[in-house]
C-alpha positions in Angstrom: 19.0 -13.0 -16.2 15.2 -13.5 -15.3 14.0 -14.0 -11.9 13.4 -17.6 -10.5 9.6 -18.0 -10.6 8.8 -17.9 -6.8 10.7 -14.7 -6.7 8.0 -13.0 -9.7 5.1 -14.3 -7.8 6.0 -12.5 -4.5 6.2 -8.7 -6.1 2.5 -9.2 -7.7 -0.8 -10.0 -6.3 -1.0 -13.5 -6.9 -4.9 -14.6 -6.7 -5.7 -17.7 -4.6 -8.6 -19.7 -5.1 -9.5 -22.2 -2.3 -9.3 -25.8 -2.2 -12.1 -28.0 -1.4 -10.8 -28.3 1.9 -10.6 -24.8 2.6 -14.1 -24.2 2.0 -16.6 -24.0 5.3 -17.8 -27.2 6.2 -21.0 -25.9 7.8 -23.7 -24.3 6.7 -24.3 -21.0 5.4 -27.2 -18.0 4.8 -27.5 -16.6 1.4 -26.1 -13.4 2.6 -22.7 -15.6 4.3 -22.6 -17.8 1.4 -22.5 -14.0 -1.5 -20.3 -12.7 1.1 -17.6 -15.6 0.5 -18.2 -16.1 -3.1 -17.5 -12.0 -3.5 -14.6 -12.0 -1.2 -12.9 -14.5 -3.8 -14.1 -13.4 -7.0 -13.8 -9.1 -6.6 -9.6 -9.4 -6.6 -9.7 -11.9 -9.3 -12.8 -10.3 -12.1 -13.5 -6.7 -10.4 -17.1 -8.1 -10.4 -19.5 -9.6 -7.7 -22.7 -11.7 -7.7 -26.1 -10.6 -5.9 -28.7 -12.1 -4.5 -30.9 -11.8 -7.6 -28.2 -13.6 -9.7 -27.9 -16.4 -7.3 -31.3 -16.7 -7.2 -31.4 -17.0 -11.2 -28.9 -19.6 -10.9 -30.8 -21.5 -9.1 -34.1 -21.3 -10.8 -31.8 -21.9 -13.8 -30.4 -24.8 -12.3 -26.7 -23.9 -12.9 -26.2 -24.3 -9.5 -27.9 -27.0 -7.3 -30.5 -25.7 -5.5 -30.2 -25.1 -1.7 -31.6 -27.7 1.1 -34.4 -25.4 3.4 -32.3 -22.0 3.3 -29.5 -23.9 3.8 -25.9 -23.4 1.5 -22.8 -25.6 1.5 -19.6 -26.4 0.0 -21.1 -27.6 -3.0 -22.7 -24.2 -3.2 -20.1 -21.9 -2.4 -17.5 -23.2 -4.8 -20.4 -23.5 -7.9 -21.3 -19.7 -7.2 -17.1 -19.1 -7.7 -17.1 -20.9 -10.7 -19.9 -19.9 -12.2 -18.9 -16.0 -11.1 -15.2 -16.9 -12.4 -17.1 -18.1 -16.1 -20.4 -16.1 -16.8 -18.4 -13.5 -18.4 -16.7 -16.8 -21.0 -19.0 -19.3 -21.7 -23.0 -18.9 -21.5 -25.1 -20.0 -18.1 -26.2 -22.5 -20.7 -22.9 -23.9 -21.5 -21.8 -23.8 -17.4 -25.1 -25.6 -15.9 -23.8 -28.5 -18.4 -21.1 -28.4 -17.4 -21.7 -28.1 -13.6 -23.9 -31.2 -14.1 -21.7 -33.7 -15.6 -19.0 -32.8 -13.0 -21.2 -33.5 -10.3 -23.1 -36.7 -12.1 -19.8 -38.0 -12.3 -18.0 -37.2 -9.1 
C-alpha cells in the first residue's frame, strides 16, 4: 500500500515558493532584492540571476522598472517568475505575459 501524500512530501525536499503576503513589504537594493530572488530560485532550478540580467530585464521591460533605486514586491516576485520561466518560454513570451497579468490585476 502507498503512502498517504503528506507522508511522501515529508521524506523529500519539497520547494516552497512564497505567497504574496510573504514577500517584504518594504523596500529593497538591487543586491537585497537578487539576494531574495536567488535564495528561492537556486533549490528549485540550480540557477541564479545577476545583476546584468536584471538589468536586461528591465531595459527589456519584462519586469517593471524600479522607482529611484528602489525594488518591491512587485519586483521581487517578477524576478522569481521570470528566473522560474527563462529556461521555458522566451523573455518575449514572459514580458507578455507579465503585462497582461499586471494590466489586469
Amino acid at each position: 500500500m502507498s503512502k498517504p501524500l503528506n507522508q511522501s512530501f515529508e521524506n523529500n525536499n519539497l520547494m516552497i515558493l512564497p505567497h504574496w503576503s510573504d514577500l517584504p513589504g518594504f523596500d529593497l537594493h538591487l543586491d537585497q532584492l537578487i539576494e531574495l530572488t536567488n535564495g528561492y530560485l537556486r533549490p528549485i532550478t540550480g540557477d541564479i540571476v545577476t545583476k546584468t540580467m536584471m538589468h536586461n530585464y528591465f531595459k527589456a521591460d519584462v519586469l517593471v522598472a524600479p522607482d529611484k533605486k528602489s525594488y518591491h514586491k512587485i519586483h521581487l516576485a517578477g524576478a522569481i517568475i521570470v528566473g522560474l520561466l527563462k529556461n521555458i518560454f522566451s523573455l518575449e513570451e514572459l514580458r507578455v505575459a507579465l503585462q497582461y497579468i499586471i494590466d489586469n490585476e
